[in-house]
C-alpha positions, 0 to 999 in steps of 0.5 A, a space after each residue: 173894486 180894481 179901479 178903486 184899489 189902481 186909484 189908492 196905488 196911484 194916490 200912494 205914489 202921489 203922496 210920495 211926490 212921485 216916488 223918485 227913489 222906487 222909480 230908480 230901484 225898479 229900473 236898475 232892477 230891471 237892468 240886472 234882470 232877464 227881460 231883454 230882447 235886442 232892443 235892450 232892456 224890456 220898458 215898464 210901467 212903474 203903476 201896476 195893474 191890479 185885479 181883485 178876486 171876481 176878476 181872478 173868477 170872471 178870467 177863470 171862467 172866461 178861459 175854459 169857455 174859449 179853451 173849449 172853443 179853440 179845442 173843438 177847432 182843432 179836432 175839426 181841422 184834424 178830423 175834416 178835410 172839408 173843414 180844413 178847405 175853409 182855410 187859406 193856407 199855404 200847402 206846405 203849413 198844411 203839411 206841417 199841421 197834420 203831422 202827429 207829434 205825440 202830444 195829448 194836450 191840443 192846445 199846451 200853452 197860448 196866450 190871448 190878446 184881449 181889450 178888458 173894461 175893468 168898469 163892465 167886465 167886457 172882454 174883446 179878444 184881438 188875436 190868439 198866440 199859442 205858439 211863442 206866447 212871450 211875455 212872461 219874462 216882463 210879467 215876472 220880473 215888472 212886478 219884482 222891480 216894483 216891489 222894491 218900491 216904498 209905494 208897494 210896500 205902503 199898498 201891501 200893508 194895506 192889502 193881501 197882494 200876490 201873484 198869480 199864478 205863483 211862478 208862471 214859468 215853473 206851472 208851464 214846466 210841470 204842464 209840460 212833464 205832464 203832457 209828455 208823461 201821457 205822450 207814450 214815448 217817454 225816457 227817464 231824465 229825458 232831454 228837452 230842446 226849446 226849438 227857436 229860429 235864433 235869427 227871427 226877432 221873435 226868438 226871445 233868448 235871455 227869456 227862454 234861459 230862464 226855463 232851463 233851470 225850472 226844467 232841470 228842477 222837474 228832472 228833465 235837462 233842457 237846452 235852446 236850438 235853434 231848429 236848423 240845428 235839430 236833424 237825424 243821425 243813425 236814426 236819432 234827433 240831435 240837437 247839434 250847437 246849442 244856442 244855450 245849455 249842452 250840443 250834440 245830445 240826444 233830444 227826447 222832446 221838443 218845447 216849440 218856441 218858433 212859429 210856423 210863419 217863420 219856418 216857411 220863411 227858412 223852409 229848406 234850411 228846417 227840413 231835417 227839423 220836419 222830417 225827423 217830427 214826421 218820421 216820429 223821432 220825438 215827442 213834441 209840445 206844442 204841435 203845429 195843428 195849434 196853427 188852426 187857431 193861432 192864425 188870426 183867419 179863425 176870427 173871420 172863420 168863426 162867423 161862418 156857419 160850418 164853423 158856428 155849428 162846432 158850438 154849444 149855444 153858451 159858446 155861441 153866445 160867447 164868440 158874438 160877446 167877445 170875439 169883435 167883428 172879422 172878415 177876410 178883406 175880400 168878403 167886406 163890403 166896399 161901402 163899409 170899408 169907406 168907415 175907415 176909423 172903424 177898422 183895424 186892417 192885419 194879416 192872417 198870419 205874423 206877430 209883434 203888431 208888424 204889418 198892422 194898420 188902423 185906420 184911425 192913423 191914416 189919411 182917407 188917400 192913404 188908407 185906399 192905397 193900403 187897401 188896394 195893397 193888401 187886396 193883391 194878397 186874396 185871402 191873407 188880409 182881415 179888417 177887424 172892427 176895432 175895439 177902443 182901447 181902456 185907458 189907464 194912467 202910467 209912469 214909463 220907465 225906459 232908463 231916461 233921467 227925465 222918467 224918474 220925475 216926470 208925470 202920469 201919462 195916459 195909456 191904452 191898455 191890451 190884456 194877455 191871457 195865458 191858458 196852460 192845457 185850458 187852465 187860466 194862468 196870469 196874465 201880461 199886460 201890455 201899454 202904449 200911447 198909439 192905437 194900435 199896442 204891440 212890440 213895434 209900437 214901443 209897448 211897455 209892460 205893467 205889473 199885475 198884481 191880485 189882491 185878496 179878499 181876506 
């Protein structure tokens, strides 16, 4: 049904000659509002993504089963030291994955990346983020700039259209206070750090201010840090300069928005961050043993058989439906290797599709050079077989003049998926012109909008 409804949208804009006028309303409002990294504002596609209510259905079903997966490989990595050797990790990421911060909930928030084919209902998971899982600032504030439009209104009368869930930031939030209610270590009125490394292009800024509100909203003050300003005085974790929100205050609980790759990078300079979470001094969401799922290895891992024997038949049957063939560089056969366009080449372990190669764009010359390359980093490369993109028509919006009467184009299309405490909670769509879609390539975001039935 979605593909007709995207059809009907596209068919809207196109009796509109396009729509000028609501192309221009939706980038000035994207300008005024809080989607922003250094790059400027965030780029958007002016043609939603729309999912009807099987859909909503099938995501639901889809994210308790892999939650469950995810989980079980947690407990393992927690609980087994054999299970743990199965690993290539740095010792220090090691360390860091076994402190107890408190938390409950395993796996708080993550988003997975995923190719959807609306006609089959495939999915094909890419990677897994459960820490910096970015992205919600475009998701909110595409769909306000496109509802300013004549086209969304004239598709709005034709159907009942919402977002979901409501408003992805507040539903974090009170996930949030509801693990740290459970944490055992709670304060009235405690004080939240959204701990970030400001220099990482990573850390999302403009995007995390938008929590402070909805965090004070559900009684807890919240401030932005970067980590190397979070370290014990007298026996207490303060947060010193504030990037955002108030310094030198006491800090109750942490909201981990820095990822783990990043904080090896700056290791001496977060040691009092680390030291005070080893020495139990807050309460902290999102601990690092999420690390165990949110490196990319776990898609080669999962085709091992002490890994394979965590499941159930069901998510057995799951991982060899959606989870798209991985192995470690050095475990592939060279011969298969030789199928250069049938492979993705990524490293274990970094973000925004940075050091991401697909074979498809490279010469047979330059693909054996990045090969021979990368097989001097044993164990922290991964060729994944690749999935075809789906592709979608869509009408870029970047603030060039020439956007705003210009043509559909065709785009491909990458699926996130947000999951709070193994809840399916919205999605972030993400598209691009080249084979492989992310933050380096000039991916722009699309709308989402749910239709009901009724």
């Amino acid at each position: 049904m979605s593909l007709e409804l995207e059809r009907e949208y596209l068919d809207i804009v196109s009796s509109l000659n396009g729509d000028e006028i609501g192309r221009r309303k939706a980038w000035k409002r994207m300008e005024a509002g809080f989607a922003k990294t250094r790059r400027g504002t965030d780029p958007i596609s002016y043609i939603p993504t729309i999912f009807d209510e099987s859909e909503l259905n099938f995501f639901l079903e889809c994210s308790s089963t892999i939650y469950s997966i995810m989980k079980k490989v947690l407990i393992a990595y927690r609980d087994d030291e054999k299970f743990r050797k199965l690993y290539h990790l740095d010792p220090r990421i090691e360390e860091l994955l076994l402190i107890d911060t408190f938390s409950s909930e395993l796996l708080p928030v993550c988003r997975l990346d995923a190719i959807y084919d609306e006609r089959r209902k495939a999915l094909n998971f890419l990677e897994f983020n459960t820490d910096a899982s970015g992205g919600m600032a475009e998701s909110v504030e595409s769909y306000s700039a496109i509802s300013l439009s004549d086209s969304f209104k004239e598709f709005s009368k034709r159907h009942k259209v919402r977002q979901y869930p409501d408003n992805l930031y507040l539903s974090l939030v009170r996930n949030f206070g509801k693990i740290y209610q459970k944490s055992g270590k709670t304060v009235e009125n405690p004080h939240v750090a959204i701990a970030v490394l400001f220099d990482s292009p990573n850390a999302i800024v403009s995007e995390l201010e938008e929590y402070i509100k909805y965090f004070e909203a559900e009684n807890m003050e919240a401030s932005i840090f970067d980590v190397r300003e979070l370290w014990c005085e007298d026996g207490v974790l303060v947060g010193h300069k504030a990037i955002k929100g108030k310094s030198n205050v006491k800090v109750d609980a942490i909201w981990r928005f820095c990822i783990v790759v990043d904080l090896i990078e700056h290791w001496d300079e977060v040691k009092g961050f680390i030291n005070a979470l080893k020495d139990r001094k807050a309460v902290m969401i999102g601990s690092f043993l999420t690390q165990a799922v949110h490196d990319k290895q776990l898609f080669a891992l999962l085709r091992k058989k002490e890994v394979i024997e965590l499941f159930d038949e069901k998510e057995k049957t799951f991982i060899s439906s959606h989870i798209p063939f991985t192995a470690f560089l050095d475990e592939m056969d060279t011969a298969l290797l030789q199928e250069k366009d049938r492979w993705i080449l990524k490293p274990t372990d970094w973000y925004g599709s940075q050091k991401v190669y697909a074979g498809s764009e490279l010469s047979e010359v330059e693909w054996e050079e990045r090969l021979e390359e990368c097989r001097k980093e044993s164990g922290h490369w991964l060729c994944q077989e690749k999935v075809s993109a789906c592709n979608s028509l869509a009408l870029p919006l970047h603030g060039d003049e020439k956007e705003y009467t210009s043509d559909f184009i065709s785009v491909g299309n990458i699926l996130g998926m947000y999951i709070y405490s193994g809840v399916f909670s919205g999605i972030y769509m993400r598209q691009g012109t080249s084979a492989i879609i992310g933050t380096a390539r000039g991916e722009m975001a699309s709308p989402v909008i749910w239709v009901s039935n009724d």
